[in-house]
TORROMAR-589865 format. One record per atom (N, C-alpha, C): residue number from 1; atom name; z, x, y. Coordinates in Angstrom, 2 decimals, decimal comma. Atoms other than C-alpha are relative to their C-alpha. Layout:
<nodes>
NODE seq atom       w       u       v
NODE NUM   CA       Z       X       Y
...
</nodes>
This chain:
<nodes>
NODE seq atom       w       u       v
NODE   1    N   -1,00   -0,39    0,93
NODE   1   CA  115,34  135,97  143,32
NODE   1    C    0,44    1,43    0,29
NODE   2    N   -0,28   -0,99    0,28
NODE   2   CA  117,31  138,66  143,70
NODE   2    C    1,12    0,54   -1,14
NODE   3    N   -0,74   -0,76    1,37
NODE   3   CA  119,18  140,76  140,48
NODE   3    C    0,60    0,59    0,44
NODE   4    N   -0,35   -1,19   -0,26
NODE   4   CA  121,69  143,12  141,20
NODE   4    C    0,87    0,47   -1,75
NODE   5    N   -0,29   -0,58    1,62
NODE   5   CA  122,68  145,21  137,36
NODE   5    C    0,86    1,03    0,42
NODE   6    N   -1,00   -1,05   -0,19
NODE   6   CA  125,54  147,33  137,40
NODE   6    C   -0,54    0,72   -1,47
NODE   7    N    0,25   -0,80    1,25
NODE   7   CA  124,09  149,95  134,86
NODE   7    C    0,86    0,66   -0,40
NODE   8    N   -0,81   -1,19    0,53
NODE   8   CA  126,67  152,41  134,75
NODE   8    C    1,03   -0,01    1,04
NODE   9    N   -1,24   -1,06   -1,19
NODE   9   CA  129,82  154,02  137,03
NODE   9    C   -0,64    0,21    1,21
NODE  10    N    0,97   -0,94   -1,46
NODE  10   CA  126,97  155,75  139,09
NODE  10    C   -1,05   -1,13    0,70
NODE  11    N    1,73    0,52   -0,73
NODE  11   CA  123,34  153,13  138,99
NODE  11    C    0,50   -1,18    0,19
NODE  12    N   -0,38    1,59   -0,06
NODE  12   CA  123,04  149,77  140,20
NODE  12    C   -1,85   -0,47    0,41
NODE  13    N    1,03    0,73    0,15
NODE  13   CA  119,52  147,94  139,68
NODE  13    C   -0,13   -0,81    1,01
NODE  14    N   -0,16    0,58   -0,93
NODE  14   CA  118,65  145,95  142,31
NODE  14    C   -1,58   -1,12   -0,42
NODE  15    N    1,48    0,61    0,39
NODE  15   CA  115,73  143,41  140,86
NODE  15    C   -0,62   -0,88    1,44
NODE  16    N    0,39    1,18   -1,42
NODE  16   CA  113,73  141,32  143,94
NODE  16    C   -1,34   -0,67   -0,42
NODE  17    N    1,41    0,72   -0,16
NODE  17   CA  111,18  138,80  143,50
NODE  17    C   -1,03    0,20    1,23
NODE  18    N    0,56    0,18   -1,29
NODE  18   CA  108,53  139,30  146,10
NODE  18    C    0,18   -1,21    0,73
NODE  19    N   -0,37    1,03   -0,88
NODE  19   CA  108,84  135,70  147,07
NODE  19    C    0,90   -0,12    0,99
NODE  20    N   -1,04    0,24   -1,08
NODE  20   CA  111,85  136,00  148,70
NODE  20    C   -0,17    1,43    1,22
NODE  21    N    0,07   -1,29   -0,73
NODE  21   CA  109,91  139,19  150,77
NODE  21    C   -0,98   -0,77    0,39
NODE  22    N    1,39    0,44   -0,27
NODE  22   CA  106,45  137,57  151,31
NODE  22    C   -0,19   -1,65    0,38
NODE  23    N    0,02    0,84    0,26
NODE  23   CA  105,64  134,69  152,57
NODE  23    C   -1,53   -0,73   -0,92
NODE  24    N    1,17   -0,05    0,48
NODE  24   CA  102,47  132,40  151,32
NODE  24    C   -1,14    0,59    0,52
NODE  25    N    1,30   -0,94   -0,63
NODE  25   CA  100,00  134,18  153,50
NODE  25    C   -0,05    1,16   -0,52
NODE  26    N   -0,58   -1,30    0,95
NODE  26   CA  101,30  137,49  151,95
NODE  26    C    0,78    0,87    1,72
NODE  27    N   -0,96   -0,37   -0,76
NODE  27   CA  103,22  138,25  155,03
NODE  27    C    1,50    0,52   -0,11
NODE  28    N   -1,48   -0,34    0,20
NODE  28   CA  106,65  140,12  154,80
NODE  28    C    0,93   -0,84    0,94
NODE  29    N   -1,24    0,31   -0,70
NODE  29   CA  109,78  137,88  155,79
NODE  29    C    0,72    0,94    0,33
NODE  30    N   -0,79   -0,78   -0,72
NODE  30   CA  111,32  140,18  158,05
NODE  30    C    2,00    0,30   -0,07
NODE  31    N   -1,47    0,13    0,66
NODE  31   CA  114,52  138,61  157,71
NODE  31    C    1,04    0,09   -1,11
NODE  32    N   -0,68    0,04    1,04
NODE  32   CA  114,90  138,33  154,65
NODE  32    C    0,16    1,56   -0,42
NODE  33    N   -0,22   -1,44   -0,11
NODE  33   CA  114,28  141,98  154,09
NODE  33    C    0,83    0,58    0,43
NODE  34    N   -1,37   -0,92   -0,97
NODE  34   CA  116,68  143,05  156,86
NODE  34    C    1,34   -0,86   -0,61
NODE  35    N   -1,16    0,12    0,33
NODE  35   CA  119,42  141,18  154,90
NODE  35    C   -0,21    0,51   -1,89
NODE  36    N    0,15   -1,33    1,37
NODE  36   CA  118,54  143,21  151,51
NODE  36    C    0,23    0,74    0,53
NODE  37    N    0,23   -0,87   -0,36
NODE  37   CA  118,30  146,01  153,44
NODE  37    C    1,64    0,03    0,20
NODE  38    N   -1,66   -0,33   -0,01
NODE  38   CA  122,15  145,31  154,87
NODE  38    C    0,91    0,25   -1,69
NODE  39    N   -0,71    0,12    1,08
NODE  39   CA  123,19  144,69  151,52
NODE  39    C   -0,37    1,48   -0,89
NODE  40    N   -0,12   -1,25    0,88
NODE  40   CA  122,02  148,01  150,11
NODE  40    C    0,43    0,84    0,56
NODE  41    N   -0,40   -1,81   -0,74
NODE  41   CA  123,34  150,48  152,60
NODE  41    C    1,26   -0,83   -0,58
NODE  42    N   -1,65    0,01    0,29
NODE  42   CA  127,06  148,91  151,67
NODE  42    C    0,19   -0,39   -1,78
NODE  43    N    0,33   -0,53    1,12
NODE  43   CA  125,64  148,89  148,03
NODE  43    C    0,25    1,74   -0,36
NODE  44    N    1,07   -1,46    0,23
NODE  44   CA  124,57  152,63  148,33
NODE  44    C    1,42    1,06    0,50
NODE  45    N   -1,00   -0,85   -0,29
NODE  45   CA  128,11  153,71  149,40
NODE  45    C    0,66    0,57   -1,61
NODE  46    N   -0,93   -0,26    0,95
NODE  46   CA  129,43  153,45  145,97
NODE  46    C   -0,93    0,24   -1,45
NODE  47    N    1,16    0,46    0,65
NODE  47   CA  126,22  153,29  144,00
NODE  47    C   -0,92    1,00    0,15
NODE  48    N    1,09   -0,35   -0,35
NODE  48   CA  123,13  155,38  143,66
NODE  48    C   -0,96   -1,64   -0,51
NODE  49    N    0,43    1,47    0,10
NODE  49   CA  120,57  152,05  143,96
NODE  49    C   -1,36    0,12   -0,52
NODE  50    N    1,45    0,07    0,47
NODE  50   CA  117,11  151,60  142,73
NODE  50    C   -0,34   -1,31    0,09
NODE  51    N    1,31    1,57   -0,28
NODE  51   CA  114,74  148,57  143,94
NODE  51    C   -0,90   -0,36   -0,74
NODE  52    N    1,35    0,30    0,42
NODE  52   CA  112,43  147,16  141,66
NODE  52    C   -0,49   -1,18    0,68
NODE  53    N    0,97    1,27   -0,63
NODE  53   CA  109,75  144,48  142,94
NODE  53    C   -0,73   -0,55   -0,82
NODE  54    N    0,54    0,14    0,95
NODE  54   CA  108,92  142,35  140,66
NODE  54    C   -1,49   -1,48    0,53
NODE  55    N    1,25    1,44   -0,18
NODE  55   CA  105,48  139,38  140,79
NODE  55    C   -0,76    0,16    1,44
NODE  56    N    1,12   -0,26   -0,56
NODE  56   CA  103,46  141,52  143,25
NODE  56    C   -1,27   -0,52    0,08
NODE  57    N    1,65    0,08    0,25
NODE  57   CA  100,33  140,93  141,63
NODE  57    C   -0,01   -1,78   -0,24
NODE  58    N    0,47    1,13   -0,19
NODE  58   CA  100,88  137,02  141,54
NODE  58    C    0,29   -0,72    1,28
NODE  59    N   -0,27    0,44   -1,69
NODE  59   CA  101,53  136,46  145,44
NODE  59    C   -1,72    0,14    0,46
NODE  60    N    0,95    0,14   -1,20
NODE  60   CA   98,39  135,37  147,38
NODE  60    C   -0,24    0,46    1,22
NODE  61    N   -0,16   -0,41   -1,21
NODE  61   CA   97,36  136,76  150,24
NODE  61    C   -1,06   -0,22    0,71
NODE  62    N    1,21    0,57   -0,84
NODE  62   CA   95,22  135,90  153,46
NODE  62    C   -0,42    1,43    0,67
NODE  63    N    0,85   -1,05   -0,68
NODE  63   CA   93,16  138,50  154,89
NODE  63    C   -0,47   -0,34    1,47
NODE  64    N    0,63    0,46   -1,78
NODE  64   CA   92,22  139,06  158,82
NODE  64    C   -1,33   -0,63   -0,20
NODE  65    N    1,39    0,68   -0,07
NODE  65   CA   88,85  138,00  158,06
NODE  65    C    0,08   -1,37   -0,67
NODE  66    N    0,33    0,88    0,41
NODE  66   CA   89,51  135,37  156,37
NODE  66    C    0,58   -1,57    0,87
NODE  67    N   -0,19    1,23   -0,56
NODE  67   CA   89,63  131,51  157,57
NODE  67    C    1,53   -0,49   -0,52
NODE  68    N   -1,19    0,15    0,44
NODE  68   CA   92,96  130,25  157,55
NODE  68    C    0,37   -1,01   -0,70
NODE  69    N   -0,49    0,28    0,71
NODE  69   CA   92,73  128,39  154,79
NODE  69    C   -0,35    0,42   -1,14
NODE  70    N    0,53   -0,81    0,95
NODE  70   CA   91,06  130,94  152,61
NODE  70    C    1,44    0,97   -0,11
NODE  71    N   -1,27   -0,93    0,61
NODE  71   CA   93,66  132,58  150,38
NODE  71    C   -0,98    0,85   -1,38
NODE  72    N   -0,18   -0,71    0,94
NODE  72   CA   93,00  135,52  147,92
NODE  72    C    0,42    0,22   -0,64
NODE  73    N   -0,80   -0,54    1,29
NODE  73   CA   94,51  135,81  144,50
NODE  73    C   -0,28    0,67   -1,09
NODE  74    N    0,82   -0,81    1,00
NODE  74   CA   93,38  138,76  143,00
NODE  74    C    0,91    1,58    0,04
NODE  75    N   -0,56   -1,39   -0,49
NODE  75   CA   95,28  141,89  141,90
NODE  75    C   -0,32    1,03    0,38
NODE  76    N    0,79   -1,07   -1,18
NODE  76   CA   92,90  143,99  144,14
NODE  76    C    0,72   -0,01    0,72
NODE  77    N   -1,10   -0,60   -1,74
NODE  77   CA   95,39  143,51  147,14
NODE  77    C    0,91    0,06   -0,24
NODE  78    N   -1,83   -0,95    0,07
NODE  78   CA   98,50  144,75  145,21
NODE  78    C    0,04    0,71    0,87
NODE  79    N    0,01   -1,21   -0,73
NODE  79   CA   97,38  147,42  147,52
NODE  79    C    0,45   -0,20    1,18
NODE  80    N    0,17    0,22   -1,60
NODE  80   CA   97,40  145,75  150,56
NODE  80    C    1,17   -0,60    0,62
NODE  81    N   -1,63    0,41   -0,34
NODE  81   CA  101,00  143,95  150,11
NODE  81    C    1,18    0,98   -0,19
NODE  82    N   -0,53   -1,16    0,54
NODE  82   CA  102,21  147,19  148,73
NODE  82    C    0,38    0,61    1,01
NODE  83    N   -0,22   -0,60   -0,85
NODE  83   CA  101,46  148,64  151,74
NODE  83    C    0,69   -0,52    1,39
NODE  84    N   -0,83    1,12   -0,52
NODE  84   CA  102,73  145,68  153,81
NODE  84    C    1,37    0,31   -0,18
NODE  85    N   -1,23   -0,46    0,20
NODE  85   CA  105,97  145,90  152,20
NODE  85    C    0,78    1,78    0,66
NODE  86    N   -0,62   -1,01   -0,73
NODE  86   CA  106,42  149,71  152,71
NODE  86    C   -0,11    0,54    1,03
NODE  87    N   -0,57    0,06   -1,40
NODE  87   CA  106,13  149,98  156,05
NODE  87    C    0,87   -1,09    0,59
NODE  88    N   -1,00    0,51   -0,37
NODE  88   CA  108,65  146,93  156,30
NODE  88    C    1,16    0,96   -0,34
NODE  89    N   -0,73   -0,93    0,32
NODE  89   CA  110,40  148,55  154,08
NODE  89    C    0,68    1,00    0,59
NODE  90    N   -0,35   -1,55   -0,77
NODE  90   CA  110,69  151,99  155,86
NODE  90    C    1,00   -0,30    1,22
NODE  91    N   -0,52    0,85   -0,88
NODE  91   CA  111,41  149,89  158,89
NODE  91    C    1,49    0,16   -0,06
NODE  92    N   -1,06    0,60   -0,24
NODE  92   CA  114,28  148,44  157,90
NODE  92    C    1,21    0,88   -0,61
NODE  93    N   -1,27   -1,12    0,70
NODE  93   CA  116,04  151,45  155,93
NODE  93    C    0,09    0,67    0,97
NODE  94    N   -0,78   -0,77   -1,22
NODE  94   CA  115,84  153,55  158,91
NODE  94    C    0,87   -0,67    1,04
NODE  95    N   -1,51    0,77   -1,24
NODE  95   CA  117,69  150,79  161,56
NODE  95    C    0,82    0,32   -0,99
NODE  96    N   -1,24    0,00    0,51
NODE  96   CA  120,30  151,03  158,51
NODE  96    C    0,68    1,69   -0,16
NODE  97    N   -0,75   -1,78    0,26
NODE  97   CA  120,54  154,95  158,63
NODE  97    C   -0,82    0,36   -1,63
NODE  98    N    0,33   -0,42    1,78
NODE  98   CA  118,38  154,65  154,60
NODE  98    C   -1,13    0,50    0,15
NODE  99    N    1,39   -0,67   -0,02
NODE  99   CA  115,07  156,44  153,67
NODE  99    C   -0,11   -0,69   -1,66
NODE 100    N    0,56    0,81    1,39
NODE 100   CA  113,14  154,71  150,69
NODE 100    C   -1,14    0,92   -0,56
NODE 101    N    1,35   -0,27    0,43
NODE 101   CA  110,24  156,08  148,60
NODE 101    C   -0,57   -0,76   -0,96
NODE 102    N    0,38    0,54    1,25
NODE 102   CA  108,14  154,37  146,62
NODE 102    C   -0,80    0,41   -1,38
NODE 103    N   -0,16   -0,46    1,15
NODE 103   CA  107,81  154,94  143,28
NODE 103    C   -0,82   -1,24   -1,50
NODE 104    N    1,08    0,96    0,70
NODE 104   CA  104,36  153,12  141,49
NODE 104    C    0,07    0,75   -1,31
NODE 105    N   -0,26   -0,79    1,56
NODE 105   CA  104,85  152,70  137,57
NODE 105    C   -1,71   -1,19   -0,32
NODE 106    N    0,51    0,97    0,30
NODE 106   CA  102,41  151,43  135,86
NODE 106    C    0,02   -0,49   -1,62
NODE 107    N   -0,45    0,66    1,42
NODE 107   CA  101,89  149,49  132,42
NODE 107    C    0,74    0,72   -1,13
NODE 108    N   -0,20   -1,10    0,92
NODE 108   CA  102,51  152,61  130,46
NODE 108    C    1,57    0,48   -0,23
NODE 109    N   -1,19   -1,15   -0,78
NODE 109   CA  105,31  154,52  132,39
NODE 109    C    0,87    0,35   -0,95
NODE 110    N   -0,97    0,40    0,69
NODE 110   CA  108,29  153,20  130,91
NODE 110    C    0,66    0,14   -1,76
NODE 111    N   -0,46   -0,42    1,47
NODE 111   CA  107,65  153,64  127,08
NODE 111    C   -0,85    1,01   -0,34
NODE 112    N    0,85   -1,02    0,53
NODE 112   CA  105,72  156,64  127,19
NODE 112    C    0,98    0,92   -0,06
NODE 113    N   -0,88   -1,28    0,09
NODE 113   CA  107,85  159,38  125,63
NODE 113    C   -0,27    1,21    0,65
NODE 114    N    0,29   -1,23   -1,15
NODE 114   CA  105,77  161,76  127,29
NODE 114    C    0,48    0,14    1,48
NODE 115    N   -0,04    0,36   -1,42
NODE 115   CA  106,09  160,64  130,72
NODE 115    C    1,08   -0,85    0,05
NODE 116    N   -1,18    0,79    0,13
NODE 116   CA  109,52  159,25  130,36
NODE 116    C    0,79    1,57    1,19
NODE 117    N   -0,33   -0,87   -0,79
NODE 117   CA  110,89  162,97  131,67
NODE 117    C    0,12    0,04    1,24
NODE 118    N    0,18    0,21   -1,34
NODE 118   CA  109,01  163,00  134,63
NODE 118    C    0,37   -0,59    0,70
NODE 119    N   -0,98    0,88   -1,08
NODE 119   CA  110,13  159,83  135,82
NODE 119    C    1,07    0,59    0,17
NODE 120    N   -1,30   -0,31    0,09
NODE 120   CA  113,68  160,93  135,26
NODE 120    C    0,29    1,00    1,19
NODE 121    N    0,00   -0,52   -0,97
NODE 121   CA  112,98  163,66  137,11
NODE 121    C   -0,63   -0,51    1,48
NODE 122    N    0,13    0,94   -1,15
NODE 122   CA  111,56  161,91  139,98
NODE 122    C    1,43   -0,73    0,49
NODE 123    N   -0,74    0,73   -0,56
NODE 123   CA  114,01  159,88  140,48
NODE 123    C    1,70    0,84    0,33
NODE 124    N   -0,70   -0,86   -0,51
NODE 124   CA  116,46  162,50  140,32
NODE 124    C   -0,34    0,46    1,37
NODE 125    N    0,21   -0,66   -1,07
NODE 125   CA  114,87  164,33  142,86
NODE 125    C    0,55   -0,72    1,20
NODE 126    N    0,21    1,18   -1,41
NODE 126   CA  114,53  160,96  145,22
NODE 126    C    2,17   -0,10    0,44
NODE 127    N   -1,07    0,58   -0,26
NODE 127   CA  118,19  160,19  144,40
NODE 127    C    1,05    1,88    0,74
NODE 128    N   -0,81   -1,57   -0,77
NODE 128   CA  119,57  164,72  145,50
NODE 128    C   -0,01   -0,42    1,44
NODE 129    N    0,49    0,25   -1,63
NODE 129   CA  117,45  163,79  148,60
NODE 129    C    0,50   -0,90    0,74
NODE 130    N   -0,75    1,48   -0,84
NODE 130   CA  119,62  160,60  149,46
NODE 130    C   -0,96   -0,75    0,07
NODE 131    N    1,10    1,46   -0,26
NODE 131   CA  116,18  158,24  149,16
NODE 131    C    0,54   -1,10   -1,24
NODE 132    N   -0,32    1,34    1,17
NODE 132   CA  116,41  154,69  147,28
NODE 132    C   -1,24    0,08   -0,54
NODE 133    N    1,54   -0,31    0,51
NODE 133   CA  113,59  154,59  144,99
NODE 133    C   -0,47   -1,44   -0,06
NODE 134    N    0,48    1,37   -0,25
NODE 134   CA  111,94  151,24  145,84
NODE 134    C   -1,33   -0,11   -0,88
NODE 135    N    1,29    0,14    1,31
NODE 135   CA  109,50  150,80  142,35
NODE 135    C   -0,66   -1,25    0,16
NODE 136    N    1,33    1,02   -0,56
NODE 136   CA  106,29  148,68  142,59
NODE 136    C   -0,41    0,20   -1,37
NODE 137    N    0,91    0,31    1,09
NODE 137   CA  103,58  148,34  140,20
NODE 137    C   -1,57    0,74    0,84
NODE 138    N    1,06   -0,51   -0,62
NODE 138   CA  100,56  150,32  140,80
NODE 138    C   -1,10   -0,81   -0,23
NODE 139    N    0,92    0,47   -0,15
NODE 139   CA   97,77  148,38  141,76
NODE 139    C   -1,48    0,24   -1,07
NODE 140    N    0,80   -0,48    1,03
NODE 140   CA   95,48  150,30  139,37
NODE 140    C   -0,22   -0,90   -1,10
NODE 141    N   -0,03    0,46    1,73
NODE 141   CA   96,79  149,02  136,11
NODE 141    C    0,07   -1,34    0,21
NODE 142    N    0,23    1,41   -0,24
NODE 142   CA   96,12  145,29  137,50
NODE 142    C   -1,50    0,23   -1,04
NODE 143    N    1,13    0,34    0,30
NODE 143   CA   92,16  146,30  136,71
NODE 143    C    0,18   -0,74   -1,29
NODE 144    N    0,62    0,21    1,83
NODE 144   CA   92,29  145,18  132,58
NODE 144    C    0,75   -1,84    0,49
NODE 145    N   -0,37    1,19    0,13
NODE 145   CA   93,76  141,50  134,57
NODE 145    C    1,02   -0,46   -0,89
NODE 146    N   -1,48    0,05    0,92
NODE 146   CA   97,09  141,72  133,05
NODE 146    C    1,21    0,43    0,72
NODE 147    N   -0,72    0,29   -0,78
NODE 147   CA  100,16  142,05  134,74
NODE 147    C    0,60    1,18   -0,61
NODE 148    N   -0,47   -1,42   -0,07
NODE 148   CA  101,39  145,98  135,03
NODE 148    C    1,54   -0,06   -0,98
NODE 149    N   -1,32    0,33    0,71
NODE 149   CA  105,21  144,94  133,26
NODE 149    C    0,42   -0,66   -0,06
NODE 150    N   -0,76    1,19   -0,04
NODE 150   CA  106,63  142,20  132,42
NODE 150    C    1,53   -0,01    0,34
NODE 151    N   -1,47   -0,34   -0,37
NODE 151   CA  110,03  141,68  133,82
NODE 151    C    1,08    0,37   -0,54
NODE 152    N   -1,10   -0,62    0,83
NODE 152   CA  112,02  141,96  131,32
NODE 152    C    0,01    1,44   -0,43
NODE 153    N    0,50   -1,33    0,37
NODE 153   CA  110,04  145,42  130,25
NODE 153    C    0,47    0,80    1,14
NODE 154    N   -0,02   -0,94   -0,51
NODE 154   CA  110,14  146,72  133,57
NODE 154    C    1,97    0,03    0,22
NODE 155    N   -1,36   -0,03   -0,05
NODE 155   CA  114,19  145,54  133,97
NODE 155    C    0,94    0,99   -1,55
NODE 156    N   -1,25   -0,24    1,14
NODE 156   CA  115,51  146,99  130,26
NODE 156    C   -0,98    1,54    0,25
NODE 157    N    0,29   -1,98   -0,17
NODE 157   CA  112,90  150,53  131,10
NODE 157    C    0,77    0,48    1,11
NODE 158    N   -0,72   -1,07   -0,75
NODE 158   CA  114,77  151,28  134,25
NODE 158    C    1,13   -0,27   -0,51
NODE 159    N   -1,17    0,28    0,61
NODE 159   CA  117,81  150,35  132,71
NODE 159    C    0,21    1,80   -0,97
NODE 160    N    0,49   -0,67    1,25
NODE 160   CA  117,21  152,62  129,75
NODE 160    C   -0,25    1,48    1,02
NODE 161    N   -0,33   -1,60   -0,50
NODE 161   CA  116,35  155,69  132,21
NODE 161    C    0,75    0,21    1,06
NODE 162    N   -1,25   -0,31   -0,82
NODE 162   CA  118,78  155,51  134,69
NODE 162    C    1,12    0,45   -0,96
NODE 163    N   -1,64   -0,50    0,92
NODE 163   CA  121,39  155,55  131,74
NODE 163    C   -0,24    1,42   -0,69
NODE 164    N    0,46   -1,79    0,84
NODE 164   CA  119,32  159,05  130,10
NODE 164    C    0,48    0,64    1,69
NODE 165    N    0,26   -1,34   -0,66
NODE 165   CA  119,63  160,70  133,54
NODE 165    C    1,42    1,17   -0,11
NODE 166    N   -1,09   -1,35    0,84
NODE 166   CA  121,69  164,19  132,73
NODE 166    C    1,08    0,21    1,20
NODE 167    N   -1,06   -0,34   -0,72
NODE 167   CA  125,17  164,41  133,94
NODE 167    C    0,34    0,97    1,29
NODE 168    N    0,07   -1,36   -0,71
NODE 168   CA  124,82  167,64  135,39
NODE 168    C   -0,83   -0,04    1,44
NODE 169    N    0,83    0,04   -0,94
NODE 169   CA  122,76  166,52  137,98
NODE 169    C    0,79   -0,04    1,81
NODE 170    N   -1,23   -0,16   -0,92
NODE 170   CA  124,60  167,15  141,43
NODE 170    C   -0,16   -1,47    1,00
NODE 171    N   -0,20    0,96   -0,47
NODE 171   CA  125,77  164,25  143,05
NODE 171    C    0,19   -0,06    1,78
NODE 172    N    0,09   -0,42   -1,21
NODE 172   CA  125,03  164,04  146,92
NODE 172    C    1,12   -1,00    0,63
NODE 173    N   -0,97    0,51   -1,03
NODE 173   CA  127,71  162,87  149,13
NODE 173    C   -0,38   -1,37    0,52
NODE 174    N    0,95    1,21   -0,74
NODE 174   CA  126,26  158,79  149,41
NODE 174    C    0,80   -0,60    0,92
NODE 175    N   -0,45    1,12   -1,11
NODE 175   CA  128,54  157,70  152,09
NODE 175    C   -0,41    0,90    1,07
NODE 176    N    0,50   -1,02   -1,14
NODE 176   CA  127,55  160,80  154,18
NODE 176    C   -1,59    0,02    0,10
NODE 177    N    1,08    0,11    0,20
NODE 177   CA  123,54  160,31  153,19
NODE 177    C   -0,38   -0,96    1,19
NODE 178    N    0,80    0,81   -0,74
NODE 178   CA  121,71  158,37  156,01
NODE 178    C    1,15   -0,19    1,43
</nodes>
């Protein structure tokens, strides 16, 4: 599945199921990636973009050690597809001229008034610097066996702070970026 949300004038949401990134082994489809990847640099001309990834923590994954028909489903290796992904990731934004960072929320993030700022600022920063902010789920907040945001939570919180971020913020040249 992929989402694309026109939030505003400026943001544009970009939701992705892992499925259509991973296959069942927990392998990254290459391809499929490198045609997201086209689609956000001619996104990203008119757009500042933001990636979320959503059903990390319920993708399976096979391990080198393991027999190939031993599969793992445990959100212990958010970590390990996490990291999978962003080195595809990285990959495939630099052939397009893009730079990505990723940007782990976890269960909290989103409605913590405290830590609502910070993000904001984060993602400011990512977006001065010309990066896409490619948001995950931090592997951490799997331990309590509960699922870091539910989609709709984590889709209406970036929603919700992309639309707070402050006008004033200087807008970098995105067709000249990458």
């Amino acid at each position: 599945m992929v989402k694309i949300i026109d939030v505003d004038d400026r943001y544009r949401l970009i939701l992705i199921g892992t499925a259509n990134l991973l296959d069942e082994r927990g392998f990254v489809i290459e391809k499929s990636l490198e045609r997201i990847v086209k689609m956000l640099r001619h996104e990203r001309e008119d757009y500042r973009i933001v990636v979320a990834l959503e059903d990390l923590d319920c993708m399976s994954i096979q391990t080198t050690r393991s027999l190939a028909t031993a599969h793992i489903h445990s959100p212990a290796f958010a970590a390990l597809k996490q990291t999978r992904l962003l080195s595809s990731w990285s990959r495939c934004l630099e052939y397009e001229g893009l730079m990505g960072g990723q940007v782990l929320l976890d269960r909290g993030a989103l409605g913590d008034p405290a830590r609502v700022p910070h993000l904001r600022a984060t993602f400011d920063a990512l977006f001065l610097a010309g990066v896409v902010p490619i948001v995950g789920y931090a592997s951490a907040s799997h331990a309590v066996g509960q699922r870091a945001i539910q989609a709709r939570g984590l889709e209406s919180g970036l929603i919700d702070l992309l639309r707070a971020h402050s006008p004033e913020a200087v807008e970098p040249s995105m067709a000249s970026v990458g």
